[in-house]
C-alpha positions as CSV (number, residue, x, y, z in Angstrom):
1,X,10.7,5.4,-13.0
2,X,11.4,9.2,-13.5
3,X,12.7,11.3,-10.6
4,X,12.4,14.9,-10.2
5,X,15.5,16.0,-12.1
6,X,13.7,14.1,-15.5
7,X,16.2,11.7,-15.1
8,X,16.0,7.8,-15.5
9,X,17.3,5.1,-13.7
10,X,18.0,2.3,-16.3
11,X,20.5,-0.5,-16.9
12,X,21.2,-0.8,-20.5
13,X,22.9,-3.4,-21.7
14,X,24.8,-3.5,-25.2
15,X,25.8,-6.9,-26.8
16,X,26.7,-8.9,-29.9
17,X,26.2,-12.5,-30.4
18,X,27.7,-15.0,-32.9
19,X,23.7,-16.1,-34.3
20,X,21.3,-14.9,-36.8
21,X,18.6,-11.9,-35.1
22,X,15.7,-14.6,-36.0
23,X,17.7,-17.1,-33.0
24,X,17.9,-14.3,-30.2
25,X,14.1,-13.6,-31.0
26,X,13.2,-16.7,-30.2
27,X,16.1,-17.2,-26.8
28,X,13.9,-14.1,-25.6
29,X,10.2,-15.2,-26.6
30,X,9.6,-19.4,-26.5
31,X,9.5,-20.5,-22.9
32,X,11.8,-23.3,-23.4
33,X,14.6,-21.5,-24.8
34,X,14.1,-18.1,-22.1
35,X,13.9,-20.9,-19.1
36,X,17.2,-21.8,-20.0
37,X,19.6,-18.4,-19.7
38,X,17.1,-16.1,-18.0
39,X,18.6,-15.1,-14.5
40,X,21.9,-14.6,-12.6
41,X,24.5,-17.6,-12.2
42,X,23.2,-20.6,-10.4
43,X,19.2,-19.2,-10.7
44,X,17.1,-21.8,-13.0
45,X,13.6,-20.7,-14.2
46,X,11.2,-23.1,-13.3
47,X,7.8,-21.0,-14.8
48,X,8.2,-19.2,-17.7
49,X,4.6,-18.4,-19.2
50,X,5.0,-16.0,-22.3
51,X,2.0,-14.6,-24.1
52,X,4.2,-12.7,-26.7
53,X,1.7,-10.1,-28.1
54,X,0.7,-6.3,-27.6
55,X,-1.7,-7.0,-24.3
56,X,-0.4,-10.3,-23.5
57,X,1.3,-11.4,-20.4
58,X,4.0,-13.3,-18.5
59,X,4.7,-14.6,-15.4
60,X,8.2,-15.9,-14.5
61,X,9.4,-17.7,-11.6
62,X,13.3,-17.9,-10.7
63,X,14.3,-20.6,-7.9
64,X,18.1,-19.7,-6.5
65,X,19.7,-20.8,-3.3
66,X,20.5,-18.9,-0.3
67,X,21.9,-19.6,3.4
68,X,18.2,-20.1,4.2
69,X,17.5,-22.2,1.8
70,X,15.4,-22.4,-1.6
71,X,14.3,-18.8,-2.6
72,X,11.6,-17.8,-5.1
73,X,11.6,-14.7,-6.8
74,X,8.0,-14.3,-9.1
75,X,8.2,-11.6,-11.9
76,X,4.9,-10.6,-14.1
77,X,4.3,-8.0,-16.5
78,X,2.9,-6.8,-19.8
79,X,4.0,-6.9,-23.5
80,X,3.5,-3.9,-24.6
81,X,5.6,-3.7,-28.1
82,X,6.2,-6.6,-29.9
83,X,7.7,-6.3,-33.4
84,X,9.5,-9.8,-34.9
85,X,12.8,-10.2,-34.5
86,X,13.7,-5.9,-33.7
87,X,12.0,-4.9,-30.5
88,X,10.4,-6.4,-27.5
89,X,8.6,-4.1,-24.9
90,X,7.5,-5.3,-21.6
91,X,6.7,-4.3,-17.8
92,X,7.7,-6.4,-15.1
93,X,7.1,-6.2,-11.3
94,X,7.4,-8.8,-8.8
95,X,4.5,-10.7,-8.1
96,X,3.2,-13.1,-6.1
97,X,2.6,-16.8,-7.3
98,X,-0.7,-15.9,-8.9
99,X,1.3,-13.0,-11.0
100,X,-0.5,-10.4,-8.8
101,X,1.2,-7.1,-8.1
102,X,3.4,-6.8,-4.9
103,X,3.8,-3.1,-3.8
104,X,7.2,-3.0,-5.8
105,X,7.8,-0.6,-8.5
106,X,6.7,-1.7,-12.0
107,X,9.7,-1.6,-14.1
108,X,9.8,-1.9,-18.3
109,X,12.5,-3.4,-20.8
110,X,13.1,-2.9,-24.1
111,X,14.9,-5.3,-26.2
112,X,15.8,-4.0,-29.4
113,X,17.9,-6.1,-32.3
114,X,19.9,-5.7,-35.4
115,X,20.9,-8.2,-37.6
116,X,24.8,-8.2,-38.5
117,X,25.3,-10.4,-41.4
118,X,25.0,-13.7,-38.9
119,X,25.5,-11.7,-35.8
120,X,22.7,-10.2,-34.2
121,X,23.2,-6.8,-32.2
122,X,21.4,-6.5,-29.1
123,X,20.6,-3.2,-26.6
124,X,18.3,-4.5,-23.5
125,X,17.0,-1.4,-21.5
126,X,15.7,-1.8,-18.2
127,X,14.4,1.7,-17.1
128,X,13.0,2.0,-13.9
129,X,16.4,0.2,-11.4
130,X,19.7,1.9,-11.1
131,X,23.0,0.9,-13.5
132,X,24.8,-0.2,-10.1
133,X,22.2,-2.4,-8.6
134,X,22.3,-5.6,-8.3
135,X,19.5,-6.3,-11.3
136,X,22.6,-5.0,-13.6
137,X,24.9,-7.4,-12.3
138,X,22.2,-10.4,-12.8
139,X,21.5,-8.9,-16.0
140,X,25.5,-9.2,-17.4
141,X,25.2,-13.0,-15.8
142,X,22.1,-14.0,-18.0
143,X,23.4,-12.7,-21.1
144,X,26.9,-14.8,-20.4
145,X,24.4,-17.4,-20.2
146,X,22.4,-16.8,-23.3
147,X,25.8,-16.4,-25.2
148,X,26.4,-19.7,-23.7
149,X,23.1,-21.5,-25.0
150,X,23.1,-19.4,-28.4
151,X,26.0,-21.4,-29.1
152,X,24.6,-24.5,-28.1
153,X,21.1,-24.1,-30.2
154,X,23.0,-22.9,-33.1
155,X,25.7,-25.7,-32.7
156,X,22.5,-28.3,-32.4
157,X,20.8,-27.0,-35.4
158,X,18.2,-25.2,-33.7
159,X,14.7,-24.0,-34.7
């Protein structure tokens, strides 16, 4: 993740949302609400196994289509950090369907909140890929897309 200069590659990722910090926790850490924004445009999330504590894992599978056809990308990693509704650590490399290592870098992203009155502040760093790759770009997509279902959880009374 570091090159020789002592530099990092990272995408980071500042935004606000119109919900209460305790609603984005839970958009980034229950399964069925992460299923539903995680991912570029068009990309649904078909595994989403979160074992949100300090050693505990996750495997995610994201299904888009191509000109070839169906394509699986499988992500796994580690929580490392995980403090309730400020900061969320994890690494993440992609994996195989088993959430096995491929020989791809291993990554790590740090989700940090602030609570805003009812707005919740959120900086997402993903160290390890470059600002101008396309992980940034999918990155601005999902967020457009968790905006997107924040309003619809908070709209439907959500819990």
């Amino acid at each position: 993740m570091t090159d020789d200069n002592g530099t990092q590659e990272a995408v980071v990722i500042e935004r606000s949302f119109e919900a209460p910090v305790e609603l984005i926790w839970r958009m980034w850490t229950e399964p069925e609400h992460f299923r539903q924004w995680f991912g570029p445009d068009g990309a649904t999330i078909p595994v989403a196994k979160l074992d949100v504590r300090p050693g505990g894992s996750r495997l995610v599978c994201m299904e888009m289509q191509s000109p070839q056809g169906l394509m699986q990308m499988r992500f796994t990693g580690e929580f490392r950090e995980v403090v309730e509704n400020r900061r969320l650590v994890y690494t993440e490399s992609v994996s195989d369907e088993d959430g096995n290592p491929l020989a791809h870098p291993t990554t790590e992203v740090t989700v940090e909140l602030e609570a805003a009155g009812d707005r919740t502040r959120m900086v997402m760093t993903h160290a390890g890929i470059p600002a101008d790759s396309p992980g940034a770009a999918g990155w601005t997509m999902a967020f457009a897309k968790l905006a997107a279902h924040v309003a619809g959880a908070a709209g439907a009374g959500a819990t």
